[in-house]
N, C-alpha and C positions, 0 to 999 in steps of 0.2 A: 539546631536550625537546619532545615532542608534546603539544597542549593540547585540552582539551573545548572547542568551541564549541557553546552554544543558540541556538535562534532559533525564536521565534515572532511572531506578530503583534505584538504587546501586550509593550513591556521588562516587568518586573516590580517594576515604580518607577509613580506618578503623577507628572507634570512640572507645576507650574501657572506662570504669570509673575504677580508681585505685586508691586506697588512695586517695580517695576522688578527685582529679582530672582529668581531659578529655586528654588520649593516645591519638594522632593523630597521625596515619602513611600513608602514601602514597598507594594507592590499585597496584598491582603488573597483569599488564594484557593487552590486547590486545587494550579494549577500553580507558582505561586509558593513555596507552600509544598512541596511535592515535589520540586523540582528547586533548594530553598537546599542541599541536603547536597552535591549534582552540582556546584553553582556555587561553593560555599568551599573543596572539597577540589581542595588541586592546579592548575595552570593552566587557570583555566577565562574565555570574557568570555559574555557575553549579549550577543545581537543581537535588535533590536525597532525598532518603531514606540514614538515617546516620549509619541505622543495629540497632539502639536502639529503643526501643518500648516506648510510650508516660509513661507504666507503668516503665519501667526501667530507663526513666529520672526525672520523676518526676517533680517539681516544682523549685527542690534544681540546676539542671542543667541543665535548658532550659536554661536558658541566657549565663550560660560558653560556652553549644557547639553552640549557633549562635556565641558569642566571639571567641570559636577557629577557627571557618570555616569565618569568615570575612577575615581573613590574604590572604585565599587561593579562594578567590571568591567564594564560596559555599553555598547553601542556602539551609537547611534539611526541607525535609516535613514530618510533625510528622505524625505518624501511631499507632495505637494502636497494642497490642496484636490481637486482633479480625478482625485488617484489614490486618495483616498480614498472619494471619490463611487462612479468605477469599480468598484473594486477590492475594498473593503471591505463598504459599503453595496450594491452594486450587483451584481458577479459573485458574489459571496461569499457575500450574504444575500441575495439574490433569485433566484439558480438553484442552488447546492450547500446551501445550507441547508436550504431546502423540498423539495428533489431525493432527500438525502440522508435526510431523515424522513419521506420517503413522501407529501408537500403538492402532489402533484404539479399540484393546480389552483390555487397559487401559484409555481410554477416560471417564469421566466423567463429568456426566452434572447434577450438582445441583443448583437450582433456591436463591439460599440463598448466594453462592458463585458468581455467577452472579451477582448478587445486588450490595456483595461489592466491586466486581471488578470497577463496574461501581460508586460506591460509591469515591475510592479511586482513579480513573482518574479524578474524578471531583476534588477531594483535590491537585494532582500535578496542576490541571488547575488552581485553585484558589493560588494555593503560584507562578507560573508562573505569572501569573495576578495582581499581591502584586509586582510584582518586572517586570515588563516589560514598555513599552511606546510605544505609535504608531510607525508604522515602525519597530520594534526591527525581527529581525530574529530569530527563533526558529527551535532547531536542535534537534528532538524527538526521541528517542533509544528502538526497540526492544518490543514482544510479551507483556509484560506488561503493554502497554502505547497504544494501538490499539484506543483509545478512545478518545485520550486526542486530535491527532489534529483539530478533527470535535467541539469537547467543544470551543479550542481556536478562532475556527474561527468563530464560535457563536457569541461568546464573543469580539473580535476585531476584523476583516475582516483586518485591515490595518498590521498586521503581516504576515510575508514570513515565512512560513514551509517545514520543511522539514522533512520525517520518514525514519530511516532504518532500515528492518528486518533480525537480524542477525543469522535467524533459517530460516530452507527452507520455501517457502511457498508450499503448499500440493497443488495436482491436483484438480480440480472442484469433481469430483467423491467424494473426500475424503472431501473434507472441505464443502460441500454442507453437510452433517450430522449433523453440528453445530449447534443447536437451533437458534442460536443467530447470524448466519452469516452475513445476512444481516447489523445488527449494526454494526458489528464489521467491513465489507467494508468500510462502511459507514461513520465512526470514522478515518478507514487512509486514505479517500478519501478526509478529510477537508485540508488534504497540499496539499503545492506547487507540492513539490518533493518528489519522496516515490522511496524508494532504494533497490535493492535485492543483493545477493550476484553472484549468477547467471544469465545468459538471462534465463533458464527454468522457476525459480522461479516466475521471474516478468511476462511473457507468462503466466504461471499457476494463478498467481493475474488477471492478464489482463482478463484470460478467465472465471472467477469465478464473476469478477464485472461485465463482458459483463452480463453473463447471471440469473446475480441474482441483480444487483441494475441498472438503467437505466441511462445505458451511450451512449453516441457516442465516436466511436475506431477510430483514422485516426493510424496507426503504433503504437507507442508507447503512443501516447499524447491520455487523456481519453480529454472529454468534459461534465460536470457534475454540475449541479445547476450556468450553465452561466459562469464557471472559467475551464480552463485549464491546465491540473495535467499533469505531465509529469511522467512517468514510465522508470528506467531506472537499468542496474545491472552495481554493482561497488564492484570488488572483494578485500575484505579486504585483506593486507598485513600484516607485520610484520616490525618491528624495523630490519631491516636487520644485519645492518653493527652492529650494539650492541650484535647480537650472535656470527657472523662472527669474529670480532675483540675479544672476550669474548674467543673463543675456539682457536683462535692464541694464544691467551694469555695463556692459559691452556698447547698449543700445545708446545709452547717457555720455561715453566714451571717458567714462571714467579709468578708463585702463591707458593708460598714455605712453605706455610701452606697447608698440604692436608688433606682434612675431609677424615675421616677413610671409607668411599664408594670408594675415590677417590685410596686410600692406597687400597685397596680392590679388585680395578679393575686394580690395577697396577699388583699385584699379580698375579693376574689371566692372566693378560696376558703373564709376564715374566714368570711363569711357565707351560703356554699351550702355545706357540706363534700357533700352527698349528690349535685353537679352533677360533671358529668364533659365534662372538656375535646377537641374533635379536635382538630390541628392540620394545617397546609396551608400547606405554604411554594414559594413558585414563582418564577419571573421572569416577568413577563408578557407572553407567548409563547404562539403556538399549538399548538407540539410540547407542550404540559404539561396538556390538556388540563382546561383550569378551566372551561369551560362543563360540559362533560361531569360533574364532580364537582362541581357546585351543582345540576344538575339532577338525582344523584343524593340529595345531600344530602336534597334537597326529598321525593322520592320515600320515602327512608327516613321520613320524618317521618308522611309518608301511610298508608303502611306500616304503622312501627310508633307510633301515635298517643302511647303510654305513655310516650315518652321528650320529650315537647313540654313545656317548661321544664327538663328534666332535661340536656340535655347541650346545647355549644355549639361550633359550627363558628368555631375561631379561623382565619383566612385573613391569610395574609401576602404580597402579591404586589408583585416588585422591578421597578419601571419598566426597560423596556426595548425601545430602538429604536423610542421615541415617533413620531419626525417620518415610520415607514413606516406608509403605509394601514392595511395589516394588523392591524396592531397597536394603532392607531386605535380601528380597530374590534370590534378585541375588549376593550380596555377598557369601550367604551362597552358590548356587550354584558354585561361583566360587572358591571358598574354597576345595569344593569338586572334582571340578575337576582337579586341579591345582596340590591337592593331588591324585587324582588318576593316571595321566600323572608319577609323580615323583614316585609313588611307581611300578607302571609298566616299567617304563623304566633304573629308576637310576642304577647306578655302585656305587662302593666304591668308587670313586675321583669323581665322577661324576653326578648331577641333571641338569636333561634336564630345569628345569625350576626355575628361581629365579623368584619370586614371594613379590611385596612390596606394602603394601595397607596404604598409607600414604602420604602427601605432602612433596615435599622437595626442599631445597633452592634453587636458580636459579644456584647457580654456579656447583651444584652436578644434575641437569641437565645437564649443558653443561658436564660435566664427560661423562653422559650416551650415550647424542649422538655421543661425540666426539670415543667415546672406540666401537661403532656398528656399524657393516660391513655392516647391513642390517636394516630397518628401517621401520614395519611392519603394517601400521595404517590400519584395516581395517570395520571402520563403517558404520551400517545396514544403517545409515541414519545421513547425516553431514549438516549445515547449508555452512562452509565453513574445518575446520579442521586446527588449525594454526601450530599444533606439526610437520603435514608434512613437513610444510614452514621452521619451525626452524631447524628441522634435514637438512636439504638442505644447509642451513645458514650454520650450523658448518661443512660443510665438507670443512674444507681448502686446502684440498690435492684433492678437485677434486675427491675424490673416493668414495666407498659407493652406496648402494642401495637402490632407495624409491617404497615401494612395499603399494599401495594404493588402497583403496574401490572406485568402480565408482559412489558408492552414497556419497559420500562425494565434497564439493564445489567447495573444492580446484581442483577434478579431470579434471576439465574442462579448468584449463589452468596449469597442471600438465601431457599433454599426457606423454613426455618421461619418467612418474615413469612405475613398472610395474603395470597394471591397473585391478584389479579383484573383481568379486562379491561376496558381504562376505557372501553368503548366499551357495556358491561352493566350497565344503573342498578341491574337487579333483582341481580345478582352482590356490587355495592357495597354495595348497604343488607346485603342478608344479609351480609355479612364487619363491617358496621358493626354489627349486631344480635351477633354472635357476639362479635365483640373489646369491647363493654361486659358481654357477661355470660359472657366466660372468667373464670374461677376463676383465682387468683393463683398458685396452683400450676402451672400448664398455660403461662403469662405466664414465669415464673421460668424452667422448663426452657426455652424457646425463648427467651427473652434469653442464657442461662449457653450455647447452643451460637453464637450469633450473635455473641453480644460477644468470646468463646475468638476468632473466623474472622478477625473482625475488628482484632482487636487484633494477632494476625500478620502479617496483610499490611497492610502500613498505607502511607500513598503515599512513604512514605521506602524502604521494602522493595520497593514497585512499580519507584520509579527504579533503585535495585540490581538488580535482574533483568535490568530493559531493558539496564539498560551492559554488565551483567556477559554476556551472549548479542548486543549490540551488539560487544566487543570481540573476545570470541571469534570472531565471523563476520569479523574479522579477518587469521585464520591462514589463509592457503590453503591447500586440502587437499591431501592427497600421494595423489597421482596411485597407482594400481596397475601401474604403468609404469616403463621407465626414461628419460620423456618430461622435458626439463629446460626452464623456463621461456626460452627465449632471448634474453640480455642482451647487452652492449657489448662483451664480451671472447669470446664465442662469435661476434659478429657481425666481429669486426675478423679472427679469425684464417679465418673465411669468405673475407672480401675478399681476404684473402694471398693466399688456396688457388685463388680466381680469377682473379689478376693472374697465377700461375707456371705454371695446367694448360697442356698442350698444345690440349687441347680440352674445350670447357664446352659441357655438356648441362641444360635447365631444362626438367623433367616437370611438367607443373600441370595438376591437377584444375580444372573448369569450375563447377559448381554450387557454391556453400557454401564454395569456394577463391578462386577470383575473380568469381564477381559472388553477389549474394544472392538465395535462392531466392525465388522469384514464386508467388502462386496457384494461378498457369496459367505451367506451364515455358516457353510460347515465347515470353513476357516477359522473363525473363531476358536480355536480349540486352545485349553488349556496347556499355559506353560510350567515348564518346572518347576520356578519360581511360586508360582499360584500352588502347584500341590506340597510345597514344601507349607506353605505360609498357612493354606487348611487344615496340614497334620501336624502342624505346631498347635492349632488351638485345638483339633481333636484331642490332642495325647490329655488335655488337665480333665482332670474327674471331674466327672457328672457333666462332663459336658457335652453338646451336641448339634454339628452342623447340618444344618439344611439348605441344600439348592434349589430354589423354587424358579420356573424358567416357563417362558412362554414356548419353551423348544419342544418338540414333538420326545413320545418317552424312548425310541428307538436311538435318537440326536444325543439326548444327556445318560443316558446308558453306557453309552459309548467312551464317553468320557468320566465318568465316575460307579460305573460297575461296580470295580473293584479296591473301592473306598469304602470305609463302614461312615457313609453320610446318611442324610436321609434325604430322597431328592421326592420332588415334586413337579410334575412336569405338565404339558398341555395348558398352561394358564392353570392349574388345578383339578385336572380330570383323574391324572393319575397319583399314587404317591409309593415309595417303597422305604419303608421305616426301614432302621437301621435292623441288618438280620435277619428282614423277611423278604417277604415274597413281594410281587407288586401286587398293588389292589387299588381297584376304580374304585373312587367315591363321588366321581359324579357318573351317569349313565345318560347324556343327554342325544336327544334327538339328530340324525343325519341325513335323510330323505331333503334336507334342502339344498343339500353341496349340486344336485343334479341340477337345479334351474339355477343355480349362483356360479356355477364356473367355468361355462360358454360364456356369462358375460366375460366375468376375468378375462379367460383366455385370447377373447376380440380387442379389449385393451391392450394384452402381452403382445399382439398380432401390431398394434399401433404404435407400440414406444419400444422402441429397440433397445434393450438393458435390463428392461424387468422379465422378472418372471413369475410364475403361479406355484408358490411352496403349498402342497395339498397334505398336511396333516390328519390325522385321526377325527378329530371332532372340528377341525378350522380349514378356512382357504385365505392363505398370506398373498397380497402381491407386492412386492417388491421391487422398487424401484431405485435401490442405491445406485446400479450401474450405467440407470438410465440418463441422457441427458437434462441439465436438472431444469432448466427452464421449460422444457418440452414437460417431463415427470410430476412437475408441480401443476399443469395444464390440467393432464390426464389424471393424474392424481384427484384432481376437485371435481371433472366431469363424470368420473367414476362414483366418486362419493354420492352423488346427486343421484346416478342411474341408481345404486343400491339400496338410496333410502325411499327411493319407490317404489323397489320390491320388497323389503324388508319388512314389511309392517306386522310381520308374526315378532310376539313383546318377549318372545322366547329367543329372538336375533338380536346380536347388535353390531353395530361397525365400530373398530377399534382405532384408530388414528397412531401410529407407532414412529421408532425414529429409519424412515423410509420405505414402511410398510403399511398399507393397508389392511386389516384382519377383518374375515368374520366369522364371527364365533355365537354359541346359545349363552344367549344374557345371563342366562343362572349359573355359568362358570366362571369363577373370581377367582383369585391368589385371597381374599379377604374370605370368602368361603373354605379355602381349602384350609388355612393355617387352623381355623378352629380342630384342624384333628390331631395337632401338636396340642405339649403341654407349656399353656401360658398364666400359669398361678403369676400371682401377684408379687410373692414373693422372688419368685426367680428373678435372674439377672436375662434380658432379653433384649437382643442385637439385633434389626433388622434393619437393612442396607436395599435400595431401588432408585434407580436410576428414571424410568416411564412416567405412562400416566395407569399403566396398568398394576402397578407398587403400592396406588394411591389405598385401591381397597384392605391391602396388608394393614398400611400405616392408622387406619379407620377403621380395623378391624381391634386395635392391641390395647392391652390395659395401659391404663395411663401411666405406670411408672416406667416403662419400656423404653428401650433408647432408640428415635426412627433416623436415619439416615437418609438425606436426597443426596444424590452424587448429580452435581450440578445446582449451578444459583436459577434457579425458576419456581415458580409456585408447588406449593406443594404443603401435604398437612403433615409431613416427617417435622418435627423437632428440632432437628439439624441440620447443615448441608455442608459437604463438602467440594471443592472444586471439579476434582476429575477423580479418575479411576484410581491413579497413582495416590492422589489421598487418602483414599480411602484403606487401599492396600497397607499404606503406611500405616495408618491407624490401629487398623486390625492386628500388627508387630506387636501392638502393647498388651495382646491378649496369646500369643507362643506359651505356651509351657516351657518353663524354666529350667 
């Protein structure tokens, strides 16, 4: 039986050491509480960091906290002090944190922090890998782990992944600055399923992988090393009914114990009824943009003077990631200003701003939202923002104001809050002057549509989604083909058919068959490995390789001269059997390349990256290196201008993988192989990755074995994944 595995940074437990024993308490939060329904149903463990450091547990209790986190399916991956340093503190939050929200003048890029980033994905991979089985599903969490789903699938291909990023993802402009971009695509391109909070987000992913690692885009679905990843945004929720029912309960005053905040704000109100509360709840961080909303506060006050004793900025900010600079200093800024608002504005009975820099219990939350008329979140930069979702939750009376940043996640299916840029003090006060003097009727409808949105999707129904299109990307798709995946039992009755032919024939396509396509084609050159792997199956009697290649005959000469292969080159113009000479066996027409590649070359002149490969009998434009969204532009305006000139039945236009071709219709690879020997009897191997392979595979007697290197249509027999497949495959055929 297949089982759920999680993994995030952070288990979903706090671990302390006390008197000598291991504190386990429950983590109190958005993803813990969204992914308990994932982790009780059915075979599931949690994979994390436990918060202690290998030096803080020492030897004395390693085994007590795997003992205590067995009860609770959890599995701690040790960390050192110094990978923690790296890794966490260091890669994590000082270059994808600030990178990832747009701080880009706190970004930092150190090659040592790097390392162990990448050091420390590899150690979740390996205790993942300690505790999983073919088949298991893997449910990967969040900026820290960018890495880890490209290791796992390395390492098992037969597991189903899924990543979700619960921080925005930044535009191509922005995250193209990354040293390390490319890997880190690269790393959440190894899942199934990769999840955003937003459509912008995953758009913004989408258009950063287009054009920095080499995908094919149909809508949402990437196509990338022969597997298809599906991109999609699933907006986290909240525990709904547990705030809702929490702040009934508050409201019913069934809690008969009141914490002295709770006595405090009772106070407050029973002696000002006519004062009217904001509130401001943050972690104290520069994505949450709390200078920014005190110096509008201030502004509003100036503003609108009439409200000065009359309403009061409750501010609640949660220490965080004290010992960095940054953060340092924004404290102390807001320290400062917090004080300067209060000593400029106060009265004797009266501070514009209560000010609390501390955490505090869940239930003296629900106090704050519950006693706030108005409900103020306004950050520079939000991955999604759950405070908004909860303040909405507790308003049982339908009343109440959510006055939100349009940078923030939530805003996108948050329209009826009021919606402004925290970056516009004048924008702020005005949305602060309107949401104290909306009329309670206008308050009512926009709660009764927000709280209906909300109470739907809630983070329990978020994790159902994600699994439920996590699993599904599961099924692989059926092929429009009668192309069969190639397993052990289609492989063994191959080897039979090779030990008894009389004579064994191996056709193999060059580009995208056996080596991986390059930038610039004349990189593509074979590796050692490749000519070891050829003259292993050269060496068995009677047998005989062939390279058949769309590459000009000058290109593959180059590279297999002095091999007794038999190559084929130009799509089929040229061919040189083993021993001999070369000999054209097609002679076709070229009096057209002169009106066909002035246009080419007006296209090459428009898309900076391509260029005009002019062969013997063909005109290639190529546009791997071109920008891909611009190249797939020009790529289809060119196709249209050509098939207007084209209309001699002796042209066709080729469509390639980033290549435009045109070439005389009457040259095939299906044409050429007729000048090989294809009896029936023989044993015959032919391998193609295009759509220019198709004519070979259309051309072969039906006992022949066809190979598609990649899952797409096609009339080959077989398919395999990628190149590496195929290579491997072909081992089984080395002379012994």
């Amino acid at each position: 039986m297949t089982k759920t595995i999680i993994i995030s940074n952070r288990l979903p437990v706090d671990l302390k050491i006390k008197a000598k024993k291991i504190e386990v308490r429950p983590s109190v939060g958005g993803l813990a509480t969204g992914l308990s329904t994932v982790h009780r149903q059915g075979k599931s463990i949690w994979i994390g960091w436990p918060g202690l450091t290998i030096e803080e547990i020492g030897t004395v209790y390693k085994e007590k906290i795997k003992e205590a986190l067995k009860p609770l399916n959890c599995v701690a991956v040790q960390l050192s002090d110094k990978d923690v340093s790296g890794y966490y503190f260091g890669f994590s939050n000082k270059s994808l944190w600030p990178l990832f929200h747009y701080f880009l003048e706190y970004t930092e890029y150190q090659p040592e922090q790097w390392t162990t980033y990448k050091e420390v994905n590899e150690k979740f991979a390996e205790t993942v890998l300690n505790n999983c089985n073919d088949g298991d599903t893997i449910w990967i969490h969040d900026y820290q782990l960018l890495l880890l789903p490209k290791i796992l699938r390395d390492r098992n291909p037969t597991l189903t992944i899924g990543f979700f990023l619960h921080i925005p993802f930044p535009a191509f402009e922005i995250f193209r600055t990354c040293p390390w971009r490319k890997e880190l695509l690269q790393g959440m391109l190894g899942a199934n399923l990769i999840g955003f909070h937003t459509y912008d987000y995953a758009q913004h992913f989408l258009n950063s992988a287009k054009r920095i690692v080499d995908i094919q885009l149909h809508f949402n679905e990437i196509t990338y090393d022969n597997r298809t990843i599906k991109v999609d945004s699933f907006p986290m929720g909240i525990d709904y009914y547990h705030f809702y029912n929490t702040a009934l309960d508050h409201l019913k005053g069934k809690y008969i114990k009141k914490s002295d905040l709770k006595q405090h704000l009772m106070e407050y109100r029973n002696n000002h009824p006519d004062r009217k509360m904001i509130l401001s709840i943050d972690r104290m961080d520069y994505t949450k943009g709390i200078p920014n909303r005190i110096h509008a506060f201030g502004y509003f006050l100036e503003k609108y003077p009439q409200y000065i004793g009359k309403v009061r900025l409750v501010m609640l900010s949660v220490p965080s990631r004290a010992n960095v600079p940054q953060y340092r200093k924004l404290k102390k800024e807001t320290d400062e200003l917090v004080g300067r608002i209060n000593g400029k504005f106060a009265t004797i009975d009266w501070t514009p701003i209560w000010y609390f820099y501390r955490s505090m219990p869940f239930e003296n939350l629900i106090d704050l939202y519950t006693n706030a008329q108005v409900a103020l979140i306004t950050p520079l930069r939000d991955g999604m923002n759950l405070v908004a979702k909860e303040y909405i939750a507790t308003r049982t009376k339908k009343d109440g104001v959510l006055i939100l940043s349009e940078m923030a996640g939530a805003a996108s299916e948050m329209q009826e809050a009021i919606l402004v840029n925290p970056n516009n003090a004048d924008q702020i006060a005005e949305a602060l002057h309107t949401a104290l003097e909306m009329p309670l009727k206008e308050q009512i409808v926009r709660m009764e549509v927000l709280q209906s949105r909300l109470s739907k999707y809630t983070v329990e129904k978020w994790a159902s989604d994600f699994m439920k299109q996590l699993n599904d990307s599961s099924i692989p798709k059926v092929l429009n083909s009668p192309s069969e995946l190639l397993d052990r039992t289609a492989l063994e009755k191959m080897k039979l058919k090779f030990k008894t032919a009389p004579n064994r024939l191996f056709l193999l396509d060059y580009d995208g068959t056996l080596v991986h396509f390059k930038l610039n084609p004349e990189n593509a050159i074979p590796d050692q490995k490749l000519y070891e792997l050829l003259d292993g199956i050269n060496k068995n009697n009677n047998t005989e390789v062939a390279i058949i290649s769309g590459r000009s005959r000058r290109s593959l000469a180059k590279y297999f001269a002095h091999k007794k292969y038999t190559l084929i080159t130009d799509h089929g113009i040229w061919i040189r059997k083993i021993d001999e000479e070369w000999k054209k066996i097609e002679n076709p027409k070229t009096e057209w390349k002169d009106s066909i590649r002035p246009i080419i070359v007006c296209f090459v002149d428009k898309t900076p990256g391509s260029f005009l490969e002019e062969k013997e009998f063909s005109l290639a434009w190529h546009y791997r290196k071109a920008e891909a969204h611009l190249a797939e532009i020009r790529m289809r305006e060119l196709r249209i201008v050509l098939s207007g000139l084209v209309t001699d039945s002796e042209l066709s236009i080729l469509n390639g993988n980033k290549v435009l071709e045109v070439k005389n219709s009457i040259v095939s690879k299906g044409r050429a192989i007729t000048n090989l020997d294809l009896d029936a009897d023989n044993f015959i191997f032919v391998a193609g990755d295009d759509y220019t392979d198709e004519s070979m595979f259309e051309m072969l007697p039906p006992n022949a074995i066809s190979i598609k290197v990649g899952n797409t249509e096609t009339l080959a027999k077989y398919h395999v994944q990628n190149i590496l497949a195929l290579r491997n495959l072909l081992k089984n055929f080395e002379s012994q």
